[in-house]
C-alpha positions in Angstrom: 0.0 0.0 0.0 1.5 3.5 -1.3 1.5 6.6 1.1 1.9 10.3 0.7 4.9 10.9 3.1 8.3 12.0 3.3 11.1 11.4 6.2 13.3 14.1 4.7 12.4 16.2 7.3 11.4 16.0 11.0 8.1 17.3 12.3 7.7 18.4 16.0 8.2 15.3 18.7 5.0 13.9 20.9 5.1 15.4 24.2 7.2 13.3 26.4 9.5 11.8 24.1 13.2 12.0 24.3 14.9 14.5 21.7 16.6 12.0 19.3 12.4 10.1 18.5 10.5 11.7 15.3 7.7 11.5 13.7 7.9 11.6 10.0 6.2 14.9 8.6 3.5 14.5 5.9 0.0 14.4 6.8 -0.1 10.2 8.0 2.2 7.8 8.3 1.1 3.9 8.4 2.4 2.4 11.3 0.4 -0.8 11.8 -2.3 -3.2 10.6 -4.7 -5.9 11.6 -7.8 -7.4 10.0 -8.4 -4.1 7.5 -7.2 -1.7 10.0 -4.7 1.1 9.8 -2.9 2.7 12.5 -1.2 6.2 11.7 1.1 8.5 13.1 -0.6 12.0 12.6 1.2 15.0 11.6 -0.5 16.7 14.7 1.5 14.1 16.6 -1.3 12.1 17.7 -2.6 8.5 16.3 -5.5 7.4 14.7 -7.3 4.4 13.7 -9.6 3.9 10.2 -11.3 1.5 8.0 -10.9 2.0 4.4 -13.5 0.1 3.6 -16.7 0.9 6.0 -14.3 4.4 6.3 -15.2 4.5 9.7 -12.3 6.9 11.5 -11.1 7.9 15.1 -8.4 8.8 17.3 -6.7 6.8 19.1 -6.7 7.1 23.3 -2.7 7.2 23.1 -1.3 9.1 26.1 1.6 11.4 26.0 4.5 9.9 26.0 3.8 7.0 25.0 4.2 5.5 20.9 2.6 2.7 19.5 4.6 -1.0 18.8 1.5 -3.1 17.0 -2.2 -3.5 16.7 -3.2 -7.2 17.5 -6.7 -9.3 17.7 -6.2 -10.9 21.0 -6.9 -15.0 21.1 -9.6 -16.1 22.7 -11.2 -12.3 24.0 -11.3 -11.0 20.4 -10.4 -7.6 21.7 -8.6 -5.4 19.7 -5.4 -4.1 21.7 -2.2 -1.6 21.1 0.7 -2.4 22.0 2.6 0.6 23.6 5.6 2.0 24.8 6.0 4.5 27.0 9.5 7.0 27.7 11.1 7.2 30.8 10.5 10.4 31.9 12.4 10.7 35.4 13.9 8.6 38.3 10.8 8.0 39.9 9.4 4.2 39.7 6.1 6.1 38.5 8.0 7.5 35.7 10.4 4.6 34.3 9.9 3.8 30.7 7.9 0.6 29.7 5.8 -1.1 27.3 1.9 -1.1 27.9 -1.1 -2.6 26.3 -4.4 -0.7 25.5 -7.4 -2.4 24.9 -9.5 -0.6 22.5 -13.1 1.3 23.6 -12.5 -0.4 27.2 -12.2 3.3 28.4 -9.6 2.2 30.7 -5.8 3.4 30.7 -2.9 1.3 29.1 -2.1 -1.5 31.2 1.5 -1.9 32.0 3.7 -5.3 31.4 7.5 -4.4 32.1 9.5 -5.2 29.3 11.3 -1.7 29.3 14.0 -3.6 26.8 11.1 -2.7 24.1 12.2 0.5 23.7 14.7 -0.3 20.8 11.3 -1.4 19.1 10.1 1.9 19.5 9.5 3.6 15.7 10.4 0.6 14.3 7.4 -1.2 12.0 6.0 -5.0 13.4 5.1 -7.7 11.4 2.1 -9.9 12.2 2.1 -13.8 11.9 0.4 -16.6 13.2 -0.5 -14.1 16.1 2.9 -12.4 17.0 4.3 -9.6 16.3 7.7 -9.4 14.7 10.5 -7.0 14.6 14.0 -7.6 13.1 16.5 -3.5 12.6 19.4 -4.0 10.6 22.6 -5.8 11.6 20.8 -7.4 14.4 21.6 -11.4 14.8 17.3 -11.6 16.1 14.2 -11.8 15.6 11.7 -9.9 18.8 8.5 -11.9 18.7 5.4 -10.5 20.9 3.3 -13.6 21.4 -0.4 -11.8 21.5 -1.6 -14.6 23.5 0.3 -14.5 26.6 1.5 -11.5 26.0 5.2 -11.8 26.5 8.3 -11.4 24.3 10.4 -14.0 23.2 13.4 -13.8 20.9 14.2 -15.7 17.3 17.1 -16.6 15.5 17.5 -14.8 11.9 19.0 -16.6 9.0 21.4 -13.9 8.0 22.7 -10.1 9.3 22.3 -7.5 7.4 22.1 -3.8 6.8 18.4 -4.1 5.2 16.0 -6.4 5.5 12.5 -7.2 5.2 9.8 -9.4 6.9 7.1 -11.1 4.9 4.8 -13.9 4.5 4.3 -16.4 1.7 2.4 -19.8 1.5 2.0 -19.2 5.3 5.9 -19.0 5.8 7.8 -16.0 7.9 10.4 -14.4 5.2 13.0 -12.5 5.6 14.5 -10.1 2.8 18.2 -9.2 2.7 19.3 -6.9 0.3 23.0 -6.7 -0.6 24.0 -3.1 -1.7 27.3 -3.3 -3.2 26.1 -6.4 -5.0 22.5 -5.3 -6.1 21.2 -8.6 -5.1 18.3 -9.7 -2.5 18.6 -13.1 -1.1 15.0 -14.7 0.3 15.0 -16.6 3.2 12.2 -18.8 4.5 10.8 -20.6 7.9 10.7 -24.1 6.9 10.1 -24.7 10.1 8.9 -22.0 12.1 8.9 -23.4 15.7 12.3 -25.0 15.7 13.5 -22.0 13.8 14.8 -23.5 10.9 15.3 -21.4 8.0 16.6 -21.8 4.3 17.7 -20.0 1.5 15.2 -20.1 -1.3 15.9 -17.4 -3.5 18.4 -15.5 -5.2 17.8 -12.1 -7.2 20.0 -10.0 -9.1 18.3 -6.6 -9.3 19.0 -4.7 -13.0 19.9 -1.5 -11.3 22.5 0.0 -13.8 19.7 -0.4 -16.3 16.3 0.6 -14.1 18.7 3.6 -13.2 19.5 4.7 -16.6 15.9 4.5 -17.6 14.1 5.7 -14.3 16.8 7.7 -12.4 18.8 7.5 -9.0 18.3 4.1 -7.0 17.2 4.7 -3.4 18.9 1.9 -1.5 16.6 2.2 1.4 13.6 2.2 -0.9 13.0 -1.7 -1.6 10.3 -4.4 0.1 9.3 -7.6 -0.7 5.5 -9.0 -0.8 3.8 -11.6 -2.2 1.2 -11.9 -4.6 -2.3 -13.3 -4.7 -0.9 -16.1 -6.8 2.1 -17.2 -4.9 4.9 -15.1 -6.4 7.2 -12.5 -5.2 7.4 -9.2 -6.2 10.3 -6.4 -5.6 8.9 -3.2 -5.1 12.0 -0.7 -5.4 12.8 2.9 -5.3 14.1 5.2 -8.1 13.6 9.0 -7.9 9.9 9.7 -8.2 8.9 6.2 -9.4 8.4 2.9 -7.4 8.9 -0.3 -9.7 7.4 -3.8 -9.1 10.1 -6.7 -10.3 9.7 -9.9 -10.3 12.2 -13.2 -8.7 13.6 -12.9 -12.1 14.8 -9.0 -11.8 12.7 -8.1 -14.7 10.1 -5.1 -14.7 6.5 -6.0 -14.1 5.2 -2.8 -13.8 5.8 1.0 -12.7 4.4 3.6 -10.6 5.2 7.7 -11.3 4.1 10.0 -8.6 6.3 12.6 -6.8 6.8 12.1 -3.1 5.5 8.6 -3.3 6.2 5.9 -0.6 5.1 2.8 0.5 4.3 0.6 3.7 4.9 -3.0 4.6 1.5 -3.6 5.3 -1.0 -5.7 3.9 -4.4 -4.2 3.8 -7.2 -6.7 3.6 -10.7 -5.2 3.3 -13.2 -6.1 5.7 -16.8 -4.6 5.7 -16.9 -5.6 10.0 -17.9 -3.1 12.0 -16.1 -3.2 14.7 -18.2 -2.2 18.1 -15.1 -0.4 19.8 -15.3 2.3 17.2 -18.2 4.8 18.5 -16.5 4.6 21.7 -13.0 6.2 20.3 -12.6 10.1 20.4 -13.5 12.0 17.4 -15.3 8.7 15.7 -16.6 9.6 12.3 -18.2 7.8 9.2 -18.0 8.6 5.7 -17.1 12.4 6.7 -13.4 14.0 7.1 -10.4 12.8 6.1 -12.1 10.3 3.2 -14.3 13.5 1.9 
């Protein structure tokens, strides 16, 4: 899913974060999904929450201070829930930094669960998968999981370090995406098996960039994802100037994408017409009126 955004600049920090945390400027940023569900990161430095498809909207009850790590469906409750981190903001026990878990249109505050080791998750996007969610940041030898169950964070071995990668899903497999600069090549990794944490290497891409660069202009080496397509095969979606390019596992072009300013998330968006009964009781809840008119 493409977004209007840009993280050339920095926009003015939430209240209560520490100097060095920004929020992209632009007027959203995705930051999470579940079940048809966006999160955003607002350019007034709040969050909100919308449906595309019933385009049902409403902020979010996130306090300041605190940022948002995921959005999960918990298992067996069916509750909605954020998963949050809040800053340290001072010696005092009250104060010490955290990460929390909000339970959508309960009314009640975020509910606190230690784990103040969360905070290098903090701005960083999750992945959800087989109800966990994921984080790997570059040249890290793990994989944080956030079971949504129980609640608790575990870590998992990843198949390879390096300085970008991506986390995906294919034929119900966890992926990971690591793209080799110098080389201009994206190796594939997959869970063969996902509880013992066995992984394997499945694919091997060399990217045309010389070419796609001559043609389409300078390649943005932080601009590249991988997804999966409704009929089982992977695309690249890559960065060059103003156009984003889908390529295929066999580097050739499958189709471009010309719009100034464009970006894109790692989400999957999945319509779903369900309306969820937590909604009305969010502040600011509207349907069918601002921002989709």
């Amino acid at each position: 899913m493409a977004e209007a955004a840009s993280a050339e600049e920095a926009a003015p920090l939430h209240p209560g974060l520490p100097d060095e945390i920004f929020i992209w400027e632009g007027p959203f940023r995705a930051i999470a999904s579940c079940d048809g569900l966006l999160v955003f990161a607002m350019s007034d430095c709040r969050f909100s929450l919308c449906n595309p498809a019933t385009r049902q909207y409403a902020r979010l009850p996130v306090p300041p201070g605190f940022v948002p790590l995921g959005m999960y469906s918990r298992s067996p409750t069916g509750e909605y829930r954020l998963l949050l981190y809040k800053f340290s903001t001072g010696p005092a026990p009250d104060a010490q930094g955290g990460s929390y878990v909000l339970v959508l249109g309960s009314g009640q505050p975020p509910r606190s669960i230690g784990c103040p080791d969360a905070r290098e998750l903090a701005f960083s996007l999750s992945f959800l998968f087989r109800g966990g969610l994921h984080w790997h940041k570059e040249q890290n030898e793990r994989i944080v999981v956030f079971d949504t169950t129980t609640e608790l964070f575990r870590h998992m071995r990843v198949p390879v370090v390096s300085r970008c990668t991506n986390l995906f899903e294919m034929d119900g497999m966890l992926g990971v995406s690591s793209f080799n600069y110098a080389a201009a090549t994206i190796d594939i990794w997959m869970a063969q098996d996902y509880t013992s944490e066995v992984w394997c290497n499945k694919y091997h891409i060399e990217l045309p960039v010389a070419k796609l660069t001559t043609r389409f202009g300078r390649f943005n080496t932080h601009g590249f994802g991988v997804v999966a397509s409704s009929d089982g095969h992977l695309l690249m979606l890559l960065k060059f100037s103003d156009w984003l390019l889908q390529v295929d596992m066999d580097g050739k072009l499958v189709a471009s994408f010309h719009c100034k300013g464009l970006a894109y998330t790692r989400f999957w968006l999945k319509q779903t017409l369900v309306s969820h009964t937590f909604f009305p009781a969010l502040e600011r809840y509207v349907v069918n009126a601002k921002p989709f008119i």
